[in-house]
N, CA, C and O atoms as CSV, one atom per row, in Angstrom:
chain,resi,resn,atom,element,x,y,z
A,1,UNK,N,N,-1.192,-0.890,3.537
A,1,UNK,CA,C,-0.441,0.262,3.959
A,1,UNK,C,C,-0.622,1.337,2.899
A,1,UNK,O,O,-0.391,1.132,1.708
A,2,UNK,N,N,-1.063,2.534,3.411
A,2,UNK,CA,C,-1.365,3.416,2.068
A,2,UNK,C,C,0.194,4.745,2.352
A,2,UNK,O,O,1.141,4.679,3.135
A,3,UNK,N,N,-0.051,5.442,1.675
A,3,UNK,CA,C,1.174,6.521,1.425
A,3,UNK,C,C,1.337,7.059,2.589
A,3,UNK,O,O,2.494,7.145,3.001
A,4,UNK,N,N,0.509,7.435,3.215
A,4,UNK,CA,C,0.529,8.417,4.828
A,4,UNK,C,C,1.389,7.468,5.401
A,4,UNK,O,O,2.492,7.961,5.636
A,5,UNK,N,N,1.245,5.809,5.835
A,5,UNK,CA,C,1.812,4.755,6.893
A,5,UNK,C,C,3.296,4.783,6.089
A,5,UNK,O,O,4.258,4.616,6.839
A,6,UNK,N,N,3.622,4.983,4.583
A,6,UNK,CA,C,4.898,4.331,4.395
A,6,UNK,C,C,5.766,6.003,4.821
A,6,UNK,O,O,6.936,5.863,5.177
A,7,UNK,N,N,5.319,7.216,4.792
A,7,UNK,CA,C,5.990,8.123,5.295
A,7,UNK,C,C,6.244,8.136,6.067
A,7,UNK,O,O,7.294,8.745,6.275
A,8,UNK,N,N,5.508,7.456,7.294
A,8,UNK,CA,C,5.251,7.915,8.472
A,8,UNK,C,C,6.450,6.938,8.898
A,8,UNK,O,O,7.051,7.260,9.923
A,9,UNK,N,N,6.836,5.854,8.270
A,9,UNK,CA,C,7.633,4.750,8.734
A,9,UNK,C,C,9.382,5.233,7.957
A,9,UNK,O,O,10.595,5.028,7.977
A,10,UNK,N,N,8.545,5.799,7.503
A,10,UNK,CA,C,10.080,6.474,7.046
A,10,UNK,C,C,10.403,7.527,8.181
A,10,UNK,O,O,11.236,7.305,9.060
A,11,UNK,N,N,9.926,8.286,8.117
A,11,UNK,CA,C,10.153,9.542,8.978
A,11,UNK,C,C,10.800,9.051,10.205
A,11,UNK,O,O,11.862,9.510,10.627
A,12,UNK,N,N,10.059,8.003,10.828
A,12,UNK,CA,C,10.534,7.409,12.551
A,12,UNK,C,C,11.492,6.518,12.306
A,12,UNK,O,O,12.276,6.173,13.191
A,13,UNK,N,N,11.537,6.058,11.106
A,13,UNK,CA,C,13.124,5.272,10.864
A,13,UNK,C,C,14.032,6.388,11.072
A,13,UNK,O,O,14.730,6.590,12.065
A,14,UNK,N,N,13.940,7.077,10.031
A,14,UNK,CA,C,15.114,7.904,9.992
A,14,UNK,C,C,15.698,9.163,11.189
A,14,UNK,O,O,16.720,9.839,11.070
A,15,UNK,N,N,14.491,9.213,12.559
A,15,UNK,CA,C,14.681,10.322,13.583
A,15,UNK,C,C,15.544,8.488,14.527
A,15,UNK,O,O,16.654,8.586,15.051
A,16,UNK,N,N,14.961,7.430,14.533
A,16,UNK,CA,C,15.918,6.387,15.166
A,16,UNK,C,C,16.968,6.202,14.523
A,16,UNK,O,O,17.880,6.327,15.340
A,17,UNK,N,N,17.388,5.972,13.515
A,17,UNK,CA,C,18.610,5.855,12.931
A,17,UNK,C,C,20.077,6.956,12.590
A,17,UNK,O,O,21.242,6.693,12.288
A,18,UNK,N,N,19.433,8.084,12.784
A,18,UNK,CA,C,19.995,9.206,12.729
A,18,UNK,C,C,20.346,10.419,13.940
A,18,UNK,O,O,21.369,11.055,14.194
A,19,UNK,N,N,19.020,10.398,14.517
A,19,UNK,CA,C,18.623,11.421,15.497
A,19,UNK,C,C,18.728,10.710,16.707
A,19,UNK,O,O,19.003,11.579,17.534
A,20,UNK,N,N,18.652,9.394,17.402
A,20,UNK,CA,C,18.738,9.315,18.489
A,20,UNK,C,C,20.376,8.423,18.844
A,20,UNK,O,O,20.947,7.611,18.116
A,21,UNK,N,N,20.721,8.843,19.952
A,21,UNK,CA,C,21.882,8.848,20.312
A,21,UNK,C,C,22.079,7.750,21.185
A,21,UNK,O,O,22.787,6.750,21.071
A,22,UNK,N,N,21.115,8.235,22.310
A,22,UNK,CA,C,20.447,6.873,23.504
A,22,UNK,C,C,21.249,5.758,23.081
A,22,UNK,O,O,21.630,5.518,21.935
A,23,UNK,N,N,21.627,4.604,24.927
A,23,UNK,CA,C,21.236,2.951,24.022
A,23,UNK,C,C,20.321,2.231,25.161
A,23,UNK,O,O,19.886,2.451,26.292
A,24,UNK,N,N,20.309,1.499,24.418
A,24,UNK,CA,C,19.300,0.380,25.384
A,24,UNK,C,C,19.801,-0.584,25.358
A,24,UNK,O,O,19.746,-0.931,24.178
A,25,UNK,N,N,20.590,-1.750,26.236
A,25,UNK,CA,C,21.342,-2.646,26.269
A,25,UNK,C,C,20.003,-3.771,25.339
A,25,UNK,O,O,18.785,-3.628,25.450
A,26,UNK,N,N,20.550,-4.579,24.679
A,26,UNK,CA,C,20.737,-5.662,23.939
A,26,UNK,C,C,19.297,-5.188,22.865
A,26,UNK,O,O,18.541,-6.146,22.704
A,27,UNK,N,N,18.899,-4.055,22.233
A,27,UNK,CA,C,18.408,-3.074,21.080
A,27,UNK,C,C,19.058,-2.839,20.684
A,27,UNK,O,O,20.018,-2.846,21.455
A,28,UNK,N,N,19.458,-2.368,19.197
A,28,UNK,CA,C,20.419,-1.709,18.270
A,28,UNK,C,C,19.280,-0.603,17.551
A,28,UNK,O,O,18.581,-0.868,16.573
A,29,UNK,N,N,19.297,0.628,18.269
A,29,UNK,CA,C,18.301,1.613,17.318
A,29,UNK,C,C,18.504,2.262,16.228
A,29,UNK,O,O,17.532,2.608,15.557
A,30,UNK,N,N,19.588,2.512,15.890
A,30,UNK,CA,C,19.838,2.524,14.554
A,30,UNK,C,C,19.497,1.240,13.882
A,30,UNK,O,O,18.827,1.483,12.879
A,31,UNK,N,N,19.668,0.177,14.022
A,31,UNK,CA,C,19.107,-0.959,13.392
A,31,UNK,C,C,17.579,-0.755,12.810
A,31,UNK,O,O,17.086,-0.689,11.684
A,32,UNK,N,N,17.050,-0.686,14.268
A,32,UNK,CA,C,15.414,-0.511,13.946
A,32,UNK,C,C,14.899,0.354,12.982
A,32,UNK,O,O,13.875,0.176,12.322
A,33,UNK,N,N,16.045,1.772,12.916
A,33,UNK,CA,C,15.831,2.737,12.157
A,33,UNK,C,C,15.208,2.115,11.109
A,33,UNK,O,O,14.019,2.009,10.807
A,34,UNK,N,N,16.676,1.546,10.380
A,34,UNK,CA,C,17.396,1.268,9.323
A,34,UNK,C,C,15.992,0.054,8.661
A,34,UNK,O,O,15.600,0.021,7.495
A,35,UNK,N,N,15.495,-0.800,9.787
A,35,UNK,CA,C,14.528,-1.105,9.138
A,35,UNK,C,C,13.091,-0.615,8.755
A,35,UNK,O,O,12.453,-0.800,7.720
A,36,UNK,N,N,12.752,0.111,9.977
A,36,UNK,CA,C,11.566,0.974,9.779
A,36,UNK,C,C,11.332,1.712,8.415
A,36,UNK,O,O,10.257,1.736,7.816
A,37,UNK,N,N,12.349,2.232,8.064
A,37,UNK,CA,C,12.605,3.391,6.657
A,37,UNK,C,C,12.640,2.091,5.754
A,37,UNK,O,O,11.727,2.196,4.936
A,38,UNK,N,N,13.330,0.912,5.579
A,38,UNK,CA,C,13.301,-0.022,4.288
A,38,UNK,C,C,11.699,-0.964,4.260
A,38,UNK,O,O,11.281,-1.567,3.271
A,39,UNK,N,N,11.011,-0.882,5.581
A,39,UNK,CA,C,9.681,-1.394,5.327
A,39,UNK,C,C,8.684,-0.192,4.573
A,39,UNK,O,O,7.886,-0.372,3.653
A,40,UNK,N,N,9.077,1.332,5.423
A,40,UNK,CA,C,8.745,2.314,4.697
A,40,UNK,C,C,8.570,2.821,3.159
A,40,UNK,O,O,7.510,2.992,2.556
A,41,UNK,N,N,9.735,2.989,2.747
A,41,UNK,CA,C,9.921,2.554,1.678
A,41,UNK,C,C,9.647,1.379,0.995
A,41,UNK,O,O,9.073,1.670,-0.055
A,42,UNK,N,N,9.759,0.495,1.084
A,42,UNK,CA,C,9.037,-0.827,0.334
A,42,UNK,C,C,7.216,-0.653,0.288
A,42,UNK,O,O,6.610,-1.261,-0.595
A,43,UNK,N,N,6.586,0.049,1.110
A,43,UNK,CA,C,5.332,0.395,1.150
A,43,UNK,C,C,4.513,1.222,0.484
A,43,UNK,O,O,3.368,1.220,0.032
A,44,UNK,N,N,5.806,2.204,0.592
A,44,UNK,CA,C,5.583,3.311,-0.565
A,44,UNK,C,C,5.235,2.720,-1.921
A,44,UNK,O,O,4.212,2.767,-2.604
A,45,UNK,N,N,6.475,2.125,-2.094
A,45,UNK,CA,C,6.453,1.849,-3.562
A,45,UNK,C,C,5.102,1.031,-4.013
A,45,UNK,O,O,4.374,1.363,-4.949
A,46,UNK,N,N,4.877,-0.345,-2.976
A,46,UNK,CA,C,4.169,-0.752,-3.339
A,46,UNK,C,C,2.827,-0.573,-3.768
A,46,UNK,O,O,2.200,-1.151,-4.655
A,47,UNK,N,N,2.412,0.569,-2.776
A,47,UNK,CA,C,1.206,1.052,-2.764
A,47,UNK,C,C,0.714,2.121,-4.135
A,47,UNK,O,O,-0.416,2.309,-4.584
A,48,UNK,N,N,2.005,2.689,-4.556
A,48,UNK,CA,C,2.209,3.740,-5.245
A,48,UNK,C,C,1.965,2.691,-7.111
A,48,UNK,O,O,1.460,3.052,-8.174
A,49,UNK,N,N,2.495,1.624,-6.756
A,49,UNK,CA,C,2.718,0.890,-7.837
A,49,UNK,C,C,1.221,0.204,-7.931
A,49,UNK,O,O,0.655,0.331,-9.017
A,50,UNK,N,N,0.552,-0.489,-6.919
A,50,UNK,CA,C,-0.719,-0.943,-6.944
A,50,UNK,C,C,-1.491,-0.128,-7.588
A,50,UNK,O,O,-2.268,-0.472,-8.479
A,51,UNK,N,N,-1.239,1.611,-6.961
A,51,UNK,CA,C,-2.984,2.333,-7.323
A,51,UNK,C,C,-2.734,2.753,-9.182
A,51,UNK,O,O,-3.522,2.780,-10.128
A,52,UNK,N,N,-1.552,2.974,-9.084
A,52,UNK,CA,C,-1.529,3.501,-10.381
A,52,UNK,C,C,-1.817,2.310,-11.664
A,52,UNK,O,O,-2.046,2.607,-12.836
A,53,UNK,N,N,-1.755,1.182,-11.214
A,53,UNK,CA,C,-2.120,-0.395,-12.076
A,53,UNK,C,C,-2.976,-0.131,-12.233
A,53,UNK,O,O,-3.348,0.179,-13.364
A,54,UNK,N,N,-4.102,-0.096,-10.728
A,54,UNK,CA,C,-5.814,-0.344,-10.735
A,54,UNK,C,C,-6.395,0.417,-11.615
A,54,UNK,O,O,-7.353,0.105,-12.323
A,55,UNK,N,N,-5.594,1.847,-11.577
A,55,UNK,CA,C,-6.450,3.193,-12.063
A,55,UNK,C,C,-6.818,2.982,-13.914
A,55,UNK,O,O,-7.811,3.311,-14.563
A,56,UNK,N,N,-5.365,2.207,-14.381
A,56,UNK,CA,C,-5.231,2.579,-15.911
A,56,UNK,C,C,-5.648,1.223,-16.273
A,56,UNK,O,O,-5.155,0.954,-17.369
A,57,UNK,N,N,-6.578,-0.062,-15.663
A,57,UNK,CA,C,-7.303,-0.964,-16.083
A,57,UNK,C,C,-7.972,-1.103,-15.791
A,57,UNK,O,O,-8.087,-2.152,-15.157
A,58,UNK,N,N,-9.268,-0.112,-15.941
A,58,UNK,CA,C,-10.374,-0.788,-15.707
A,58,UNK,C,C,-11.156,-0.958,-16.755
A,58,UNK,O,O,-11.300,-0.244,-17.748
A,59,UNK,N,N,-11.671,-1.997,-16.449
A,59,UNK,CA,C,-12.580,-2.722,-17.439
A,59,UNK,C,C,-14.800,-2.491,-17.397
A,59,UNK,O,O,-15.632,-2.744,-16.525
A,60,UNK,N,N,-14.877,-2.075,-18.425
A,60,UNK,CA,C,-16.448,-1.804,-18.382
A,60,UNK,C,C,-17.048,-3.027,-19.078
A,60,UNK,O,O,-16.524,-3.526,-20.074
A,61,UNK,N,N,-18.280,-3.534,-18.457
A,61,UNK,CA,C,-19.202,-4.616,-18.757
A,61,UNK,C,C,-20.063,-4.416,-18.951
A,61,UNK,O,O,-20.678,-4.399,-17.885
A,62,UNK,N,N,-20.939,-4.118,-20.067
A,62,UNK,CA,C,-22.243,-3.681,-20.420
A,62,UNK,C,C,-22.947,-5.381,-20.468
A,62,UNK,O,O,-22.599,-6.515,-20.797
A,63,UNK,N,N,-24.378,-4.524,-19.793
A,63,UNK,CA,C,-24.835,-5.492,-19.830
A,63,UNK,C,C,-26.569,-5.299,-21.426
A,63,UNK,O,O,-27.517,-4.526,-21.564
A,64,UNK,N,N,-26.208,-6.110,-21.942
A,64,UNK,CA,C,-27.322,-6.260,-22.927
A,64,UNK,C,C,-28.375,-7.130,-22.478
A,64,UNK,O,O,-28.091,-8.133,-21.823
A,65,UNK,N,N,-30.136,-6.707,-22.906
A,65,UNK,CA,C,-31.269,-7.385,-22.567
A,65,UNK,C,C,-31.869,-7.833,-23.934
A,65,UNK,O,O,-32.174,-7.180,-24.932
A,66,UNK,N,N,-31.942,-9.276,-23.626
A,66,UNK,CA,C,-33.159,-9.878,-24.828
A,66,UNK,C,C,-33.647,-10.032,-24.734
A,66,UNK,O,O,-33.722,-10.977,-23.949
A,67,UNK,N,N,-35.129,-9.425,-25.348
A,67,UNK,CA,C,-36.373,-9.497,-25.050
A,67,UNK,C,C,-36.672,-10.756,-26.035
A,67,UNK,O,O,-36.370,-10.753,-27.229
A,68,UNK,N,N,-37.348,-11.896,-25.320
A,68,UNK,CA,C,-37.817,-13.021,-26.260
A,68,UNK,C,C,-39.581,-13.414,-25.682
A,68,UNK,O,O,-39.978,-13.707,-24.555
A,69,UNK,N,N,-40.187,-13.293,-26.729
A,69,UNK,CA,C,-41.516,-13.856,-26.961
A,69,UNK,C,C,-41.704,-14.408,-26.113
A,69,UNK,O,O,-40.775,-15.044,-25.614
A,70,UNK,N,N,-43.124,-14.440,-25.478
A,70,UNK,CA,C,-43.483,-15.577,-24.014
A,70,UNK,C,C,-43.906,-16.756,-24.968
A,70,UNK,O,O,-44.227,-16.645,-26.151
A,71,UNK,N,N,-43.838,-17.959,-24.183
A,71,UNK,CA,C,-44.505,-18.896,-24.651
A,71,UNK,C,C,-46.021,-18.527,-24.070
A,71,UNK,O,O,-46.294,-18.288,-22.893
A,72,UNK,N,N,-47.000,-18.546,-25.280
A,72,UNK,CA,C,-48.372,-18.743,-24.880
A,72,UNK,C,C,-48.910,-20.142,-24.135
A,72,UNK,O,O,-50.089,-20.116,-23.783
A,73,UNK,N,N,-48.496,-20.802,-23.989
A,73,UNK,CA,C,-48.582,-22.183,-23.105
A,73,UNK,C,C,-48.450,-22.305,-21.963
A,73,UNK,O,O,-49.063,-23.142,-21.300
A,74,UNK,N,N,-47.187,-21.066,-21.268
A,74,UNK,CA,C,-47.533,-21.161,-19.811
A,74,UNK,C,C,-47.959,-20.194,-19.131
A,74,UNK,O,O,-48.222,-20.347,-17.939
């Protein structure tokens, strides 16, 4: 889930949990809201917390060549 999906899950949480009035017998949409925005949020963070890890460790591997003498024998 990158930053665009955890907004986006926020945003439609919070127009169900807030903004819609509607019911739908045996749905609770404020419920759904309420979860949409806490998966939202939990996505955010996570994602936000992943890239900024990756960015400030990376590691470089040089690679060194040894040149060694042929055997004249084969």
């Amino acid at each position: 889930m990158g930053i665009g999906a955890g907004i986006f899950l926020l945003a439609v949480g919070g127009v169900l949990a807030f903004g819609v009035s509607d019911r739908i017998s045996g749905v609770d949409l404020t419920m759904i809201g309420y979860i949409l925005m806490g998966a939202g949020a939990l996505g955010l963070v996570l994602t936000i917390f992943l890239t900024s890890r990756s960015r400030s460790s990376q590691t470089v591997i040089r690679e060194e060549r040894v040149e060694r003498p042929r055997d004249p024998r084969l």
